[in-house]
C-alpha positions in Angstrom: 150.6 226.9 6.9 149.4 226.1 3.3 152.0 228.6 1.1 154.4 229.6 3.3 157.5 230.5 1.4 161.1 229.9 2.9 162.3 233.8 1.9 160.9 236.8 0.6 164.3 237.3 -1.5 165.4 234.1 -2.2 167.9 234.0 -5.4 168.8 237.7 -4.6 172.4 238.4 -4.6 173.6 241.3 -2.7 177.5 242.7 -2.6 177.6 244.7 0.7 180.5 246.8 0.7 179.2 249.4 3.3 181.1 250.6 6.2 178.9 252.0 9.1 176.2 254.1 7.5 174.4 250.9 4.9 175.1 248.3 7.5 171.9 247.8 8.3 170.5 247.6 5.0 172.4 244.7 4.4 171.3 242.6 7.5 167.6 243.7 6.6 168.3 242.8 3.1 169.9 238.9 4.5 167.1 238.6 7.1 164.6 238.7 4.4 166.6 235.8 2.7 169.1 237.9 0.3 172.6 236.2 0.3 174.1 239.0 1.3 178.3 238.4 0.5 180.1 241.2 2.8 183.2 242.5 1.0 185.5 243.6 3.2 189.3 245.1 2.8 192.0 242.2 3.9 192.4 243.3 7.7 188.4 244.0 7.8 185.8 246.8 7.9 186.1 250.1 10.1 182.7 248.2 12.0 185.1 245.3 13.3 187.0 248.0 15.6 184.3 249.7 17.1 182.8 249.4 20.8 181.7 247.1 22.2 183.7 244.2 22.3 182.9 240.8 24.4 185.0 241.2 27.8 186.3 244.7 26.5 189.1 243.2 24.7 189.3 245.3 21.3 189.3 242.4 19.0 188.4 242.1 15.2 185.7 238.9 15.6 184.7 240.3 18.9 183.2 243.8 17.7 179.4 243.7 19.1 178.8 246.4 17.3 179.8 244.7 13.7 178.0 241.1 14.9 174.7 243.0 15.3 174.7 244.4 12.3 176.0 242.0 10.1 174.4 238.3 10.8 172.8 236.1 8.1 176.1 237.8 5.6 178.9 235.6 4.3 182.1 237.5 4.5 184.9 238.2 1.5 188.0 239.8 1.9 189.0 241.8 -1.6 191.6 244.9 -2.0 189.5 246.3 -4.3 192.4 249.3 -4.4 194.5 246.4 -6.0 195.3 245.6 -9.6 194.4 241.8 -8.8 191.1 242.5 -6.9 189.7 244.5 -9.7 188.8 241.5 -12.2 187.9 239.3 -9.0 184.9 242.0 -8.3 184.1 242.6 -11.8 183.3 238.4 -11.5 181.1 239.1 -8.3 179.2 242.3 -9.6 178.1 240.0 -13.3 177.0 237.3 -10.5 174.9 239.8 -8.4 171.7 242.0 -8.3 172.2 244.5 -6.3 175.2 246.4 -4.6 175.4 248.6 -1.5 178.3 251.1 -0.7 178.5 253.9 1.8 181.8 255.3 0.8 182.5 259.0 0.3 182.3 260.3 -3.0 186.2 261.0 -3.3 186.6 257.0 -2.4 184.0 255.8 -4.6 185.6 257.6 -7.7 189.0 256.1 -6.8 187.5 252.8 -6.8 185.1 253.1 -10.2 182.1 252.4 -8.4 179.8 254.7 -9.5 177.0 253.4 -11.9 177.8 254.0 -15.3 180.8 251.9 -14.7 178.5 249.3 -12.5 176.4 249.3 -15.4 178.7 248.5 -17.9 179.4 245.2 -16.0 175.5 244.7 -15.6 172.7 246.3 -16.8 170.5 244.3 -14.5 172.5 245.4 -11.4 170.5 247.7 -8.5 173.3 250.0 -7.1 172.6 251.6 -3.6 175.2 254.4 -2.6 174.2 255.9 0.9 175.3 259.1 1.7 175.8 262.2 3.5 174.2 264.5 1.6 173.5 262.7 -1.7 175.3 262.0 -5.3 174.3 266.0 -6.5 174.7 269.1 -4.8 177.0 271.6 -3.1 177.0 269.6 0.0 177.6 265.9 -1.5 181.6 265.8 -0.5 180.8 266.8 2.7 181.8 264.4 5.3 178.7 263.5 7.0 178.8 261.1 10.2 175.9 260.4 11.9 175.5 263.5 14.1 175.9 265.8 11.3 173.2 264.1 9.6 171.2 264.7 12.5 171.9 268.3 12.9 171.5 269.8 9.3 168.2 267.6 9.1 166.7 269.8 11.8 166.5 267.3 14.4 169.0 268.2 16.7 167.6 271.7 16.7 164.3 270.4 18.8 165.8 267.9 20.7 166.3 269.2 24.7 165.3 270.9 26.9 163.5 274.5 26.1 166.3 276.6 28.3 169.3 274.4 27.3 171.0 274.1 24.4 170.4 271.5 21.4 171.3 267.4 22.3 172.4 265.1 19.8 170.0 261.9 19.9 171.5 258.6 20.8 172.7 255.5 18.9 173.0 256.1 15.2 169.2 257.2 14.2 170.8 258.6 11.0 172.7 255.6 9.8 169.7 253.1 10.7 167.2 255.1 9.2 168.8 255.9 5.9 169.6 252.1 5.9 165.8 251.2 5.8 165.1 254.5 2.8 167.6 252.3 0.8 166.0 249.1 1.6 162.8 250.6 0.2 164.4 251.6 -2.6 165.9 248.8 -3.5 163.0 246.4 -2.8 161.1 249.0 -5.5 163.9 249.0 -8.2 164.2 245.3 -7.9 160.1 244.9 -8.5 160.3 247.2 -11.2 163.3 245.0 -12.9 161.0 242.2 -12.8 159.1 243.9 -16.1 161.8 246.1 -17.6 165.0 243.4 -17.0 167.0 246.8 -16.4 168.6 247.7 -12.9 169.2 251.5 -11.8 170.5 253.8 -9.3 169.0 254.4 -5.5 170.6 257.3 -4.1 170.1 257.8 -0.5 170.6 260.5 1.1 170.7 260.8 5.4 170.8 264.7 5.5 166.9 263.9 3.2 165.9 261.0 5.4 166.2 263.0 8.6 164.5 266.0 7.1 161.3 263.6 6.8 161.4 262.7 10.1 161.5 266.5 10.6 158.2 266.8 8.5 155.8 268.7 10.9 158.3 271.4 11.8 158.9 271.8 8.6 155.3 272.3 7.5 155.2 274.3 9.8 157.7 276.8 8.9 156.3 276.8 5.5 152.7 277.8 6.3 153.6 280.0 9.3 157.1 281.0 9.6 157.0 279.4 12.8 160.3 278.0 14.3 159.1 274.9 17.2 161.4 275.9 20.0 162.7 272.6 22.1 160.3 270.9 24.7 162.2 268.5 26.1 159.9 265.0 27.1 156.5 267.3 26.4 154.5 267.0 24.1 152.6 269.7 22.1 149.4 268.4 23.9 149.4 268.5 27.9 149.6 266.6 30.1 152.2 264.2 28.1 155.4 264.0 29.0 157.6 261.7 30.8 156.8 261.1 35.0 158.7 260.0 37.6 157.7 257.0 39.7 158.6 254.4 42.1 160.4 252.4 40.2 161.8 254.7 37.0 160.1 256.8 35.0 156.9 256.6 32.9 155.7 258.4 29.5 151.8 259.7 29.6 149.7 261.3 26.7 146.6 262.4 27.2 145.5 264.0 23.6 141.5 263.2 23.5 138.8 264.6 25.3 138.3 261.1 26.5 141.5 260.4 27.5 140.9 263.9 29.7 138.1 262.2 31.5 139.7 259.4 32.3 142.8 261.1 33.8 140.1 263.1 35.8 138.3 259.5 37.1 142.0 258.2 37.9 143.4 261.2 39.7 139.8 261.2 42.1 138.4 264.1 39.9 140.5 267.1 41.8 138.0 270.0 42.4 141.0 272.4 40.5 141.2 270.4 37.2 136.9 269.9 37.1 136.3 273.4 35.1 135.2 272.4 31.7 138.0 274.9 30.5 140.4 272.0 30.9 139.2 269.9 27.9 140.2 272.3 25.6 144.2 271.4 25.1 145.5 274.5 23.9 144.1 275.5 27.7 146.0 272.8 29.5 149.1 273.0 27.8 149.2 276.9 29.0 148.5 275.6 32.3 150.4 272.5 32.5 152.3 273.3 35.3 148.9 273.2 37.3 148.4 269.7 36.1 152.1 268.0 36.7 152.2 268.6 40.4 149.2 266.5 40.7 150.5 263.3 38.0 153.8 263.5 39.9 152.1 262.8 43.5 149.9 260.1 41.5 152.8 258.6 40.0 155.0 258.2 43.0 152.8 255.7 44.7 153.3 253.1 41.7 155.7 251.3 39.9 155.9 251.1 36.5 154.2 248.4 35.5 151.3 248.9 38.4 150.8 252.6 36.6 151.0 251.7 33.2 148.7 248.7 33.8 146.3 251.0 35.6 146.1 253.7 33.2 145.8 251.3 29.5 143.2 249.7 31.2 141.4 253.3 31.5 142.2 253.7 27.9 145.0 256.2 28.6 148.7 256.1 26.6 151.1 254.7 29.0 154.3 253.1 29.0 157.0 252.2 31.3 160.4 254.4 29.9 162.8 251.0 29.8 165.9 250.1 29.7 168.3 248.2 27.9 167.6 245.1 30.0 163.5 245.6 30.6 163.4 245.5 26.9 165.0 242.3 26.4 163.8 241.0 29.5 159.8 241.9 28.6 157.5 239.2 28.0 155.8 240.8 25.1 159.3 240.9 23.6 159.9 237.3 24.4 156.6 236.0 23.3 156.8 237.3 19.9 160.2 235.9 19.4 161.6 239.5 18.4 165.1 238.4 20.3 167.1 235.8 18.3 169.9 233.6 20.6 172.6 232.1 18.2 176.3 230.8 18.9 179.3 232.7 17.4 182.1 231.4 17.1 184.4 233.5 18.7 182.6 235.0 21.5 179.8 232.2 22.2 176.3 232.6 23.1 174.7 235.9 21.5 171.3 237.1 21.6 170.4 239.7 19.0 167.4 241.7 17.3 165.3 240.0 14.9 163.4 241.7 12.2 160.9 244.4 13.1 158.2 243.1 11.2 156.6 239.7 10.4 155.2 238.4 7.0 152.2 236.1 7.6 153.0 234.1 5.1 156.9 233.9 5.3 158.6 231.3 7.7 161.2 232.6 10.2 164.4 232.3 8.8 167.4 230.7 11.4 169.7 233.5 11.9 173.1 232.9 11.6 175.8 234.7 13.0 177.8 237.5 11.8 181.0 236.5 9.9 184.7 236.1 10.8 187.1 237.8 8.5 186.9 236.4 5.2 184.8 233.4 6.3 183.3 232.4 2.9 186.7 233.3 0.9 187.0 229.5 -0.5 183.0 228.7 -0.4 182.7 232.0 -2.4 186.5 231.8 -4.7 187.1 228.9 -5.4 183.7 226.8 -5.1 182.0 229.6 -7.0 183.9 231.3 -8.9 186.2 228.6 -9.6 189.5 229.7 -8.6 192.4 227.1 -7.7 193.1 227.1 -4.0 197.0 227.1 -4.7 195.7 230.5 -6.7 194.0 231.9 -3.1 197.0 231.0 -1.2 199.2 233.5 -3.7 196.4 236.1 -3.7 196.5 236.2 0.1 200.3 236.5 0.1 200.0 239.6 -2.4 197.2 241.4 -0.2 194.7 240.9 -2.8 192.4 238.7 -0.5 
């Protein structure tokens, strides 16, 4: 294709020093073509010990967690606690654009990371700190993992069932999601820098980002006082929710009057559903439990994929619920070439997500995989920065590297 470009950030030089909450902004940041250099302390990041590891053996270069979020990076070890390490990162912060840090604020300060003291290495430099609760505030030394996030955004509060108690979501939608608010603000400051040559602070906050997830509730509040109660897998319209069939489970919405009738055609138009009442939603989602009986029956006869073919051929939002392996197993998935397959060196053949989004006029990148320890130390030390080997060799034996 005439003026496809290899990367969209090609000759952008990122210093990820995040833990667990920015991980993913750095691989977004690398799979867009960022060298992303991962600095990580001397026996490695708090990512390399968590679950899963290949086999179940706990192993630093065998973390699942850490190689899924962290492929296309080169890898660094640096004590940056250490009298040493300090004028080896001042080197790698005048050589870079932009930095990424998740640490808490009492960390941060006993390292000198915040920005005025970034800045003073670089004005040019785009520093991204990804927090709890922010840089300002009462709440910004509160420590903030991924669930409390999720709970003082207001998410957890409608997540359930209506009669049981609030449930935490899972995975990490806190940590991934404030991940891609830093990406976006770091993809703005860097544009900007193109016309003022100055960098500047991103602060993102995950108690904010889940808020705005949170938006309609809180609208809602605002206008009306009213508090959503929880729902469980309905929907404020009816009938949608999640039904059970042969095979699993599959989600239906029905939220337009045509989608109403072509229910109706689907389900043999049952005398008890014909009364024109029904098309008005705020009706059937009083009278839901009227309506489920009948979708259930329906549902049980298919399996997923006979339903949901059915149904999106009647215009009507349908989708298998899948798991873990129909995902990675679907064709769709397969077709667009969303799932990468690379080899690592210490635990083989690895299949992993791609980018969620494709640039028309961007080339997919190769992915490489995630880092040992301290891969790139020489590439990065000594063929860039210049430092004798014999020098490395005494800076490992100190702890500094």
């Amino acid at each position: 294709m005439a003026g496809v470009f290899e990367t969209v950030l090609e000759g952008i030089r990122v210093l990820d020093l995040t833990e667990e909450r920015g991980l993913y902004a750095g691989k977004l940041l690398a799979d867009l073509g960022a060298d992303v250099i991962k600095v990580e302390p001397p026996k490695g990041c708090k990512a390399r010990q968590m679950m899963p590891f290949k086999d179940d053996i706990p192993n630093p270069e065998s973390s699942l967690y850490f190689i899924s979020l962290n492929s296309n990076k080169r890898s660094i070890t640096l004590n940056l606690h250490s009298l040493s390490g300090r004028p080896i990162f001042n080197q790698l912060v005048q050589r870079a654009d932009v930095l990424i840090e998740d640490f808490d604020p009492p960390v941060r300060k006993s390292l000198d990371l915040d920005y005025p003291a970034i800045r003073k290495l670089s004005q040019r430099m785009i520093v991204a700190s990804l927090s709890g609760f922010g840089e300002t505030g009462p709440y910004s030394s509160y420590k903030a993992p991924d669930i409390v996030s999720f709970a003082m955004g207001g998410l957890m509060y409608i997540s359930g069932a209506p009669d049981k108690p609030p449930v935490v979501a899972p995975c990490e939608q806190a940590y991934h999601s404030t991940s891609i608010i830093a990406v976006f603000g770091i993809l703005t400051a860097l544009f900007q820098r193109l016309s003022t040559n100055e960098g500047q602070f991103v602060d993102a906050s995950a108690h904010e980002t889940m808020a705005t997830m949170n938006e309609e509730v809180i609208m809602r509040y605002s206008l009306a006082r009213e508090i959503k109660g929880r729902y469980g897998s309905q929907h404020t319209s009816a009938p949608a929710r999640i039904y059970p069939c042969k095979d699993g489970y599959v989600h239906l919405v029905v939220l337009r009057p045509y989608h109403w009738r072509s229910l109706l055609e689907v389900l043999g138009n049952p005398e008890i559903l014909m009364d024109e009442a029904w098309y008005d939603p705020r009706f059937r989602r009083l009278n839901v439990d009227m309506i489920d009986p009948l979708i259930t029956e329906f549902a049980l006869k298919y399996t997923r994929a006979e339903i949901t073919q059915l149904l999106q051929a009647k215009g009507l939002p349908c989708t298998p619920v899948n798991t873990p392996a129909d995902f990675a197993n679907d064709i769709h998935i397969k077709e667009r070439g969303f799932i990468t397959e690379f080899e690592h060196p210490a635990i083989g053949r690895q299949r992993d997500l791609g980018v969620p989004f494709k640039l028309s006029e961007m080339a997919n990148r190769q992915q490489r995989p995630a880092p040992l320890l301290g891969q790139h130390n020489r590439e990065i030390y000594s063929d860039e920065l210049g430092y004798p080997l014999m020098e490395l060799a005494k800076f490992k034996d100190e702890g500094t590297i």
